[in-house]
Biotite code that builds the C-alpha atoms (Angstrom):
import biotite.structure as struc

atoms = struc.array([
    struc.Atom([71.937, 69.978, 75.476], chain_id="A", res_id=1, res_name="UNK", atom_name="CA", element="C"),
    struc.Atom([74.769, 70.800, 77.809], chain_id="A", res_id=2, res_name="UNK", atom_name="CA", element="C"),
    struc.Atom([78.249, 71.843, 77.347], chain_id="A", res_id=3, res_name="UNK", atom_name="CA", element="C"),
    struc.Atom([79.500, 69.201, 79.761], chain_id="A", res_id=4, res_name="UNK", atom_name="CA", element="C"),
    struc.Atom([78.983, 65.998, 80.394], chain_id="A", res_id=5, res_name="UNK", atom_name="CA", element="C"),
    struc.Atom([76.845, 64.615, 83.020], chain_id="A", res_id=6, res_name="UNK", atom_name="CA", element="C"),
    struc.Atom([79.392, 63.474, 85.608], chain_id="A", res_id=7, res_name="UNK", atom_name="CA", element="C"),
    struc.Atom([82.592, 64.014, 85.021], chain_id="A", res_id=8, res_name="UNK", atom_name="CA", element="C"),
    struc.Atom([81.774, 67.494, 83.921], chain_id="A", res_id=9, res_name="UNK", atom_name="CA", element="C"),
    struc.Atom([84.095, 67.030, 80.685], chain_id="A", res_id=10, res_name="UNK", atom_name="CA", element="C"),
    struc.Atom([83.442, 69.834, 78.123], chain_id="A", res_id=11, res_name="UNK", atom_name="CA", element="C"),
    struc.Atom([82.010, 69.116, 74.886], chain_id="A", res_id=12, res_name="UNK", atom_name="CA", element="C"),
    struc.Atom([83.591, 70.773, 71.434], chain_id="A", res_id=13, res_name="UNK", atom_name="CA", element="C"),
    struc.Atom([80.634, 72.613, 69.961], chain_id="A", res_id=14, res_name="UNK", atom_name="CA", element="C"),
    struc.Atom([80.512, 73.312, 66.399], chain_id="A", res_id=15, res_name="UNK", atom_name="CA", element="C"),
    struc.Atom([82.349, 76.541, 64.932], chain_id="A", res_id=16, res_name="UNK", atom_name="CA", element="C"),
    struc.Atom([84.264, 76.618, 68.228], chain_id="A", res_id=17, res_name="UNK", atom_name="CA", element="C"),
    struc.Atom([87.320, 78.875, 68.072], chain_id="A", res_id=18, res_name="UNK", atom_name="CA", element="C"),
    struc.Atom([90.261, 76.917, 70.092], chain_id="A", res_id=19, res_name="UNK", atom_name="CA", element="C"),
    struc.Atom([89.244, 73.723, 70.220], chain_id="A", res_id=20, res_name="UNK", atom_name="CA", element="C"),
    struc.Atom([92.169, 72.398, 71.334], chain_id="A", res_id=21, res_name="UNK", atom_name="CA", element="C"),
    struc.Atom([91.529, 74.529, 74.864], chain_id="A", res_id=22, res_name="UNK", atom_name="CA", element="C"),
    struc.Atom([88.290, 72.236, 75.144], chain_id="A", res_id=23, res_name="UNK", atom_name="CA", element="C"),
    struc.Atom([90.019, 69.492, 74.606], chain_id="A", res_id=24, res_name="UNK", atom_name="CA", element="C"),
    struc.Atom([93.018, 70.095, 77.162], chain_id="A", res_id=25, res_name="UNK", atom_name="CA", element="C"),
    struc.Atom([90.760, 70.453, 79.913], chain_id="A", res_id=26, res_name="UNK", atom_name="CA", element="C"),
    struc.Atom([88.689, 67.530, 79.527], chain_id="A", res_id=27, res_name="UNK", atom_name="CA", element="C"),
    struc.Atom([92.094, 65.832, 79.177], chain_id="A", res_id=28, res_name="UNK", atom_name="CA", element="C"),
    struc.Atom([92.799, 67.293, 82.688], chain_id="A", res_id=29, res_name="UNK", atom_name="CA", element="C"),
    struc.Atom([89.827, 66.312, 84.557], chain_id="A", res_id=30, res_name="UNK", atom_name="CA", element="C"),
    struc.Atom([90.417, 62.711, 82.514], chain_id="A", res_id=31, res_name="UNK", atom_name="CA", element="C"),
    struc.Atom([93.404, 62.525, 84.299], chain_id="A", res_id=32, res_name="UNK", atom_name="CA", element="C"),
    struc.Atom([92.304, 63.666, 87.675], chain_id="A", res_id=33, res_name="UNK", atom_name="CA", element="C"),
    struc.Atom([89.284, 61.293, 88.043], chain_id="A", res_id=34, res_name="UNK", atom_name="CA", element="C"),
    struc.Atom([90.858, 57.921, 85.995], chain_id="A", res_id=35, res_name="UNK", atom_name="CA", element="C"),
    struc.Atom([92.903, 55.739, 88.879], chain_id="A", res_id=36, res_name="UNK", atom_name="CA", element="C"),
    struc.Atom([92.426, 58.781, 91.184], chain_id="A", res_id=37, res_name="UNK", atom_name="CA", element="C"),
    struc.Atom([95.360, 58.764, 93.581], chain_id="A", res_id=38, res_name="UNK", atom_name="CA", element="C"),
    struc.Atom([95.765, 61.877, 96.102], chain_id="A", res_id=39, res_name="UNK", atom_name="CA", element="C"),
    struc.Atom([98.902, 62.255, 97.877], chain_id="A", res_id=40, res_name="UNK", atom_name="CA", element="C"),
    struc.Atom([97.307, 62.975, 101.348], chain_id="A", res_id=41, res_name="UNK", atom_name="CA", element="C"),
    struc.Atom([94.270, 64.414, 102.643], chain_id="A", res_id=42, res_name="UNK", atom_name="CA", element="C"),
    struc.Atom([95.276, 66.274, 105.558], chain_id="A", res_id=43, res_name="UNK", atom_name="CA", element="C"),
    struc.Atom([96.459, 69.165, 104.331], chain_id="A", res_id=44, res_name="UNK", atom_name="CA", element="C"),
    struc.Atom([94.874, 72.636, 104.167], chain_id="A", res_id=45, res_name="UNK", atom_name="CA", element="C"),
    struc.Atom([96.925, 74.705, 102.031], chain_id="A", res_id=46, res_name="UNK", atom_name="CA", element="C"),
    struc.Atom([98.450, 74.624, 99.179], chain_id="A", res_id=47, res_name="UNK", atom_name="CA", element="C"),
    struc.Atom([101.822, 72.802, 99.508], chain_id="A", res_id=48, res_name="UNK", atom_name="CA", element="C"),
    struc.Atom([104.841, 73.338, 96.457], chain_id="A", res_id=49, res_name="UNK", atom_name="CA", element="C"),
    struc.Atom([102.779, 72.366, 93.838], chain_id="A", res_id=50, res_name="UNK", atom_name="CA", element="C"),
    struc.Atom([104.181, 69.175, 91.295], chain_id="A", res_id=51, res_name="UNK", atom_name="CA", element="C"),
    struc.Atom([102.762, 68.653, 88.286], chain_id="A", res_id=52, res_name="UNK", atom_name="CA", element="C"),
    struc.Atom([100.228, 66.367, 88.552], chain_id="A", res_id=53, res_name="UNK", atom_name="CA", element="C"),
    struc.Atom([99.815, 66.043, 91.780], chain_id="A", res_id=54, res_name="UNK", atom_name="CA", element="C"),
    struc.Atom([96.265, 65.490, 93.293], chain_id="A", res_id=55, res_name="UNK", atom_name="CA", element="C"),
    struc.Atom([94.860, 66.347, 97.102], chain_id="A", res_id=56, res_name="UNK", atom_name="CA", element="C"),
    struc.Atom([91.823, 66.463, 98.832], chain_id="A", res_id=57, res_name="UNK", atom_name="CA", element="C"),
    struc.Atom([91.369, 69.689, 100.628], chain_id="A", res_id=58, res_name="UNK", atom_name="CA", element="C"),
    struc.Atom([90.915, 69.304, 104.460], chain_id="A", res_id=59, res_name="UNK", atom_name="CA", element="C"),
    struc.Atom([88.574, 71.363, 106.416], chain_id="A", res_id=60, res_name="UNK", atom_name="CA", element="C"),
    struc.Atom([89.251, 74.784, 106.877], chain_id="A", res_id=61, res_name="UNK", atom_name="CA", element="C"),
    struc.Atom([91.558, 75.286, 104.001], chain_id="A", res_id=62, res_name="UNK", atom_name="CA", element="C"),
    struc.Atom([93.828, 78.663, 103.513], chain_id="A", res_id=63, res_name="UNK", atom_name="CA", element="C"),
    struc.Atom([95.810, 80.514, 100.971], chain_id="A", res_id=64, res_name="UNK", atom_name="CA", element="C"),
    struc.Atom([94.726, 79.725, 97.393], chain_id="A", res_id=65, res_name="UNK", atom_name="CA", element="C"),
    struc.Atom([92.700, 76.731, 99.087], chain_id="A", res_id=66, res_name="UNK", atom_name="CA", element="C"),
    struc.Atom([89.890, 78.843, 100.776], chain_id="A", res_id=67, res_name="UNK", atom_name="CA", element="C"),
    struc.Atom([86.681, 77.349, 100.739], chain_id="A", res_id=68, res_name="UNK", atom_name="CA", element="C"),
    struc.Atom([87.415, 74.801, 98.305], chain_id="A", res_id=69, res_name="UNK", atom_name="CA", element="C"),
    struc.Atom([86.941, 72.259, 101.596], chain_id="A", res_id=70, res_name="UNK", atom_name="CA", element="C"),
    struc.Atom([86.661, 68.369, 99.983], chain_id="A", res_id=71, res_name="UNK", atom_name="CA", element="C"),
    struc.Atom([87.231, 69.073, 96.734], chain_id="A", res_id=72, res_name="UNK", atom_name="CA", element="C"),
    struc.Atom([89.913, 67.734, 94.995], chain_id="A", res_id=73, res_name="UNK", atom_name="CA", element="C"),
    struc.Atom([92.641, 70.258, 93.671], chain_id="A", res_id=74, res_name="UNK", atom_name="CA", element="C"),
    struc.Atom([95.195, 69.078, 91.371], chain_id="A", res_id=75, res_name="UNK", atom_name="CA", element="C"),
    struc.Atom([98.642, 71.103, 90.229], chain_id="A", res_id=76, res_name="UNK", atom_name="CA", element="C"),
    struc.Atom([98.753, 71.070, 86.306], chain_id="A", res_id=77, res_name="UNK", atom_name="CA", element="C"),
    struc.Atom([99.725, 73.899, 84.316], chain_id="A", res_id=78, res_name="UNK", atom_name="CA", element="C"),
    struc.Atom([101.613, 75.870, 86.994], chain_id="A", res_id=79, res_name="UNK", atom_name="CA", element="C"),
    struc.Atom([98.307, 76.632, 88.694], chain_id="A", res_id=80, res_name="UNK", atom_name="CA", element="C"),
    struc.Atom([95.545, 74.719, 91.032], chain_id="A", res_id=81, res_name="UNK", atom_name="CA", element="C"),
    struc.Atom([92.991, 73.297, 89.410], chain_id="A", res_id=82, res_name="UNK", atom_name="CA", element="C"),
    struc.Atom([89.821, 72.278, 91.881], chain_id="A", res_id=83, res_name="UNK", atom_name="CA", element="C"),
    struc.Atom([87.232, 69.632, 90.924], chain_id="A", res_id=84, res_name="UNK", atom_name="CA", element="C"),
    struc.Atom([83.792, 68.972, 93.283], chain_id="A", res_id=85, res_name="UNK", atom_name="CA", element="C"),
    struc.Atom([83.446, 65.460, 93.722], chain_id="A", res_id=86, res_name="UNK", atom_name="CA", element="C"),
    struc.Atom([80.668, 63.682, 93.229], chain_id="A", res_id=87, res_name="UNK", atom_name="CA", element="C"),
    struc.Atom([77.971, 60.843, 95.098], chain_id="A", res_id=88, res_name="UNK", atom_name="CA", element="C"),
    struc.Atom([80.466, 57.673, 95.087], chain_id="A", res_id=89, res_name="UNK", atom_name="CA", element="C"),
    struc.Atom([83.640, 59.147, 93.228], chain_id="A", res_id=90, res_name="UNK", atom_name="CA", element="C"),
    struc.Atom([86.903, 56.919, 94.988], chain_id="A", res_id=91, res_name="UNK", atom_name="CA", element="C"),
    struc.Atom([90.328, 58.180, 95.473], chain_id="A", res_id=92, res_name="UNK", atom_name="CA", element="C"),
    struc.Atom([93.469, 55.977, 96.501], chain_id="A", res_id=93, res_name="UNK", atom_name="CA", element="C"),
    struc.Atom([95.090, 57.855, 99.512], chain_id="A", res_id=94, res_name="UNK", atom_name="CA", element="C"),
    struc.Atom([98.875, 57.099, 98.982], chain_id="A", res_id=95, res_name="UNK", atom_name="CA", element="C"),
    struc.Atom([99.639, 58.458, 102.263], chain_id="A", res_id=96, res_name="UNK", atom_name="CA", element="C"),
    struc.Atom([97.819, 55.764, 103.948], chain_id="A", res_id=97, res_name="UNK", atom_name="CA", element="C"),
    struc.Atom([97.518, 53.304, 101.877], chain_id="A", res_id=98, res_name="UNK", atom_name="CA", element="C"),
    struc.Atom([93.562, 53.307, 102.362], chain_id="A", res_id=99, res_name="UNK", atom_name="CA", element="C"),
    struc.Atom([90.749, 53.496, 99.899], chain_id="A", res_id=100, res_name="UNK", atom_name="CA", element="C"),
    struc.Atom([88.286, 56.527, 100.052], chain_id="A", res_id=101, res_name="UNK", atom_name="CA", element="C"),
    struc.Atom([84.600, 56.804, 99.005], chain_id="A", res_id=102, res_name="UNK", atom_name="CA", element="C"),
    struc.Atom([82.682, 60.515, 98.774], chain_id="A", res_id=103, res_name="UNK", atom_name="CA", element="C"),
    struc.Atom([79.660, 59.657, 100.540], chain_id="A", res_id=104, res_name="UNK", atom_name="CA", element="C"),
    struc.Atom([76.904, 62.263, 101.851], chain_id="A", res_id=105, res_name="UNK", atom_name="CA", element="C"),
    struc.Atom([79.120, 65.494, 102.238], chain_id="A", res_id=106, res_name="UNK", atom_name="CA", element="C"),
    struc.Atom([82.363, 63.791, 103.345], chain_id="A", res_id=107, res_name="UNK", atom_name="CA", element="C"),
    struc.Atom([85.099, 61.269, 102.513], chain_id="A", res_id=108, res_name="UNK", atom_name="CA", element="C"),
    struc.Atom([85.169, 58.302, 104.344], chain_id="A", res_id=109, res_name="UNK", atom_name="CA", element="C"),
    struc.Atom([87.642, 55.722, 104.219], chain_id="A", res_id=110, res_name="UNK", atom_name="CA", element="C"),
    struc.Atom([85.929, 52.490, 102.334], chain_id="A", res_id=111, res_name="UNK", atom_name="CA", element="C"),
    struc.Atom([86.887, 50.103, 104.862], chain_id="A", res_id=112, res_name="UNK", atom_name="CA", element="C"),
    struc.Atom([84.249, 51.782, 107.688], chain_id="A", res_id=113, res_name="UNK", atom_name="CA", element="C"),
    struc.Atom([81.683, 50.349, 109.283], chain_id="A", res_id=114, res_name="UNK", atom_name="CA", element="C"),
    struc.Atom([79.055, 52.927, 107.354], chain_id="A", res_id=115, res_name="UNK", atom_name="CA", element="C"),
    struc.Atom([80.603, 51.453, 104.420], chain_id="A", res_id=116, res_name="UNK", atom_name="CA", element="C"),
    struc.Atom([80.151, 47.884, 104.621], chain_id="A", res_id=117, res_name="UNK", atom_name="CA", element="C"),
    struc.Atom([77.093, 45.481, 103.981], chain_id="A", res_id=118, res_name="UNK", atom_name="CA", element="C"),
    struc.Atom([74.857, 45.098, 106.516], chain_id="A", res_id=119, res_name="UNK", atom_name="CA", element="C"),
    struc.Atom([71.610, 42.611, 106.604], chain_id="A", res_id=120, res_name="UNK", atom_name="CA", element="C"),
    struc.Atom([68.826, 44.222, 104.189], chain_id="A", res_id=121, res_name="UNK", atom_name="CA", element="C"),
    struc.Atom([70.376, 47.282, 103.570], chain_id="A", res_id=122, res_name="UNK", atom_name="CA", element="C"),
    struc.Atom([71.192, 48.426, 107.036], chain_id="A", res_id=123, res_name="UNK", atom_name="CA", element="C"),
    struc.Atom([74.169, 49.537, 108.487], chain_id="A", res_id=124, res_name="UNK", atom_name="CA", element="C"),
    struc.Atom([75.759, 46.662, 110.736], chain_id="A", res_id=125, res_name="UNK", atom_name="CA", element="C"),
    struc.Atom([74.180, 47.243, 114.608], chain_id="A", res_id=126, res_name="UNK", atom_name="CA", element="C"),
    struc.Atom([75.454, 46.131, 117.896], chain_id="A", res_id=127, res_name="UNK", atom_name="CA", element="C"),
    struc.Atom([75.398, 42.521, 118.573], chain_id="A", res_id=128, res_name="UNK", atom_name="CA", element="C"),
    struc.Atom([71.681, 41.411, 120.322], chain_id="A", res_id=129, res_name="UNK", atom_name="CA", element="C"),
    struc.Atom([70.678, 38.728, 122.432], chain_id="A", res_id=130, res_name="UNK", atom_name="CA", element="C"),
    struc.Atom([69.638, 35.533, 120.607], chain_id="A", res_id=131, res_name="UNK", atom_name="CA", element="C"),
    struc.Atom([66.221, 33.524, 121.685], chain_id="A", res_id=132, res_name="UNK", atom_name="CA", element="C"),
    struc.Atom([66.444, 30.299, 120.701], chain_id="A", res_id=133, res_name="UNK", atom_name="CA", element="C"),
    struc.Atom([63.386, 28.837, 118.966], chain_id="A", res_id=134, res_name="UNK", atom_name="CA", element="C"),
    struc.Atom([63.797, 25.179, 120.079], chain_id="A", res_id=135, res_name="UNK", atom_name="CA", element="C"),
    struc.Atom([60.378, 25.357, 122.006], chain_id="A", res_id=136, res_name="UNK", atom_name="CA", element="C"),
    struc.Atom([58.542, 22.192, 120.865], chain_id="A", res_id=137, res_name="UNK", atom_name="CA", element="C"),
    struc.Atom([61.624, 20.016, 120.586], chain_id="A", res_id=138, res_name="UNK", atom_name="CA", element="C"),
    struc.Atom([62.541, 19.688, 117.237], chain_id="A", res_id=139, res_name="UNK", atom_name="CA", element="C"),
    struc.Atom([65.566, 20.584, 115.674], chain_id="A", res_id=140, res_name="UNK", atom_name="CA", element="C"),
    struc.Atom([66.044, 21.159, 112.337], chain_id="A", res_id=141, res_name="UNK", atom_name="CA", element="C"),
    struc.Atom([62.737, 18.807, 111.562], chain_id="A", res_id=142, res_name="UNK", atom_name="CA", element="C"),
    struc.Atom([64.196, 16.213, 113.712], chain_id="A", res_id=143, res_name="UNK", atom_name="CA", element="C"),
    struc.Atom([61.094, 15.460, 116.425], chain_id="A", res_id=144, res_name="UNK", atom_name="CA", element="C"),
    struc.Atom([62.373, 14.198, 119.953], chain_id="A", res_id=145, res_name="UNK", atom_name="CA", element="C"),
    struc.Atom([60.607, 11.595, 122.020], chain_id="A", res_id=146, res_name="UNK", atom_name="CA", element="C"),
    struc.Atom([60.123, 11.730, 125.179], chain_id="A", res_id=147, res_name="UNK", atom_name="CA", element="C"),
    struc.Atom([61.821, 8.477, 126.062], chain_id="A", res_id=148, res_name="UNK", atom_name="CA", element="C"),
    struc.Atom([64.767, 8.778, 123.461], chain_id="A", res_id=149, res_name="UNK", atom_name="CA", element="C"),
    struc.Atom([66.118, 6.009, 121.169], chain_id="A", res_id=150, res_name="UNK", atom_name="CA", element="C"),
    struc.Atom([69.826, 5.431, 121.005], chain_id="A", res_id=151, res_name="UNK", atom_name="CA", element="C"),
    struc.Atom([68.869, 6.336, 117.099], chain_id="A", res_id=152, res_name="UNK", atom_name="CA", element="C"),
    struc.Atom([67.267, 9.135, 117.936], chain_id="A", res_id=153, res_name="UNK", atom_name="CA", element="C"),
    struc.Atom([70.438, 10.377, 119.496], chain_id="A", res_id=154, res_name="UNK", atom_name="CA", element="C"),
    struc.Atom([72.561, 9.384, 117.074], chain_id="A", res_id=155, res_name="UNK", atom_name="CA", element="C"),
    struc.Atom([70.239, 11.516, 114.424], chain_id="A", res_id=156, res_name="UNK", atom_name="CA", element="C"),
    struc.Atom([69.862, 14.443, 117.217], chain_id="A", res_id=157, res_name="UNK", atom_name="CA", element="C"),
    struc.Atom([74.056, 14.312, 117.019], chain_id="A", res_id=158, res_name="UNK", atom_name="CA", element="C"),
    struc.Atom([74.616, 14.221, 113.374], chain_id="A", res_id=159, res_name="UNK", atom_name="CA", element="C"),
    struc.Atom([72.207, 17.264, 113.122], chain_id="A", res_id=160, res_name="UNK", atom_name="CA", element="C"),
    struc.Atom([74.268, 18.953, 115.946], chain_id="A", res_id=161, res_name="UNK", atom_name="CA", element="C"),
    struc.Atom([77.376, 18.705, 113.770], chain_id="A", res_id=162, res_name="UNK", atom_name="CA", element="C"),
    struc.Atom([75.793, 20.287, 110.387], chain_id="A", res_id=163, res_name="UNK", atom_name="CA", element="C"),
    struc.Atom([74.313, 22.833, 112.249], chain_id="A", res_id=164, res_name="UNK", atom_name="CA", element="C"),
    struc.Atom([77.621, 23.514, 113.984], chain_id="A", res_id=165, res_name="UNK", atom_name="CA", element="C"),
    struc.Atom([79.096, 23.352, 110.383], chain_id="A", res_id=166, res_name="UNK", atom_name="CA", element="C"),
    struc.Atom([76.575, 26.608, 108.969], chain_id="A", res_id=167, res_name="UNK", atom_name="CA", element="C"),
    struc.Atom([77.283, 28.163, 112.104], chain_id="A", res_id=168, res_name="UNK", atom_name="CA", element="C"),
    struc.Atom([81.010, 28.277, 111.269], chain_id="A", res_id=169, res_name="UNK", atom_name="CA", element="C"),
    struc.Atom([80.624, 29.157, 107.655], chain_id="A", res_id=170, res_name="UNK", atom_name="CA", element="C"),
    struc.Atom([78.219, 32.163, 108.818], chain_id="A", res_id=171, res_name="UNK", atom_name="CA", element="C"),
    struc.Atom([80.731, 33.630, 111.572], chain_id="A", res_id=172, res_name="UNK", atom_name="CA", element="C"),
    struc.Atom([83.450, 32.758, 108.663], chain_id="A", res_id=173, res_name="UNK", atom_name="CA", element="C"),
    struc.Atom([81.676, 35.005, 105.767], chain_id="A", res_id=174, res_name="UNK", atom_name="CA", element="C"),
    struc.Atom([80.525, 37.792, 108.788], chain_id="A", res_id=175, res_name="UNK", atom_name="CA", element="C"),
    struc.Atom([83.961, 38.168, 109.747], chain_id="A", res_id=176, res_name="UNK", atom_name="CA", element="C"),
    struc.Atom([85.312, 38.662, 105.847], chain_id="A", res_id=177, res_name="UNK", atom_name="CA", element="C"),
    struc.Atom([82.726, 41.797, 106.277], chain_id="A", res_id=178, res_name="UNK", atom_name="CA", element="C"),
    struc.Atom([84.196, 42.950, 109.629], chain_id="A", res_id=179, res_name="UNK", atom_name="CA", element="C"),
    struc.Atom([80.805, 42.364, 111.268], chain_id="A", res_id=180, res_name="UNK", atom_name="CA", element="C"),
    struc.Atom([82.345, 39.629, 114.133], chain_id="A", res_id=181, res_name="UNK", atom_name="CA", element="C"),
])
């Protein structure tokens, strides 16, 4: 068995362990960094005056007491920096803009990115392509056309027109709540 849990990485207390309560206060501390995560900014790349509590995400090519610690999240508690790796989905509120983050791959991407959002069958939204139409043998939507039209046959053809119209709105409406018109 480990000493930590699986994902958060929170210690266990082990049986006839001396100081339990230092177990216990740092699984409290990484409790408090990953619950509602909220980072003050991720742009920086050293340490600023550290307030308790607070939480960044180191940017690239950190300095100072920040060196290679790139991504990870380092929170001030105790009068010191505490650093924490993230982990495959983890997602931090960035206060500074106002903008949800995701820890996807390697990086941190803001959750409202293309990469991020739901494309058809899995795949990541492409540019728009040209559309064939498949009205080849004159029939649409099982409506057959004659060749020498009834004024019923129009009147059918148009009502037709006007649903399809209809699922063509509702489609471009629910693409568009995804950003993908």
């Amino acid at each position: 068995m480990s000493d930590n849990t699986p994902r958060l990485i929170l210690p266990y207390i082990v049986q006839s362990q001396a100081q339990k309560e230092v177990t216990h206060a740092v699984g409290l501390n990484r409790l408090d960094a990953f619950t509602q995560t909220a980072v003050e900014t991720i742009a920086l790349t050293a340490p600023p005056v550290g307030i308790e509590g607070n939480l960044y995400i180191v940017g690239a090519g950190a300095t100072g007491g920040w060196i290679g610690k790139d991504n990870q999240l380092a929170q001030f508690i105790g009068g010191s920096w505490v650093f924490y790796t993230p982990f495959e989905g983890l997602r931090v509120w960035d206060k500074q803009t106002a903008q949800p983050l995701v820890y996807k791959g390697s990086t941190w991407q803001n959750e409202f990115s293309a990469a991020s959002k739901i494309g058809f069958f899995g795949a990541t939204p492409v540019v728009k392509a040209t559309v064939s139409f498949g009205n080849t043998d004159n029939e649409i939507g099982g409506l057959a056309i004659s060749a020498a039209y009834s004024q019923a046959e129009v009147q059918a053809l148009r009502d037709k027109c006007e649903k399809l119209a209809d699922d063509v709105r509702a489609l471009k409406a629910a693409l568009s709540s995804y950003g993908l018109v």
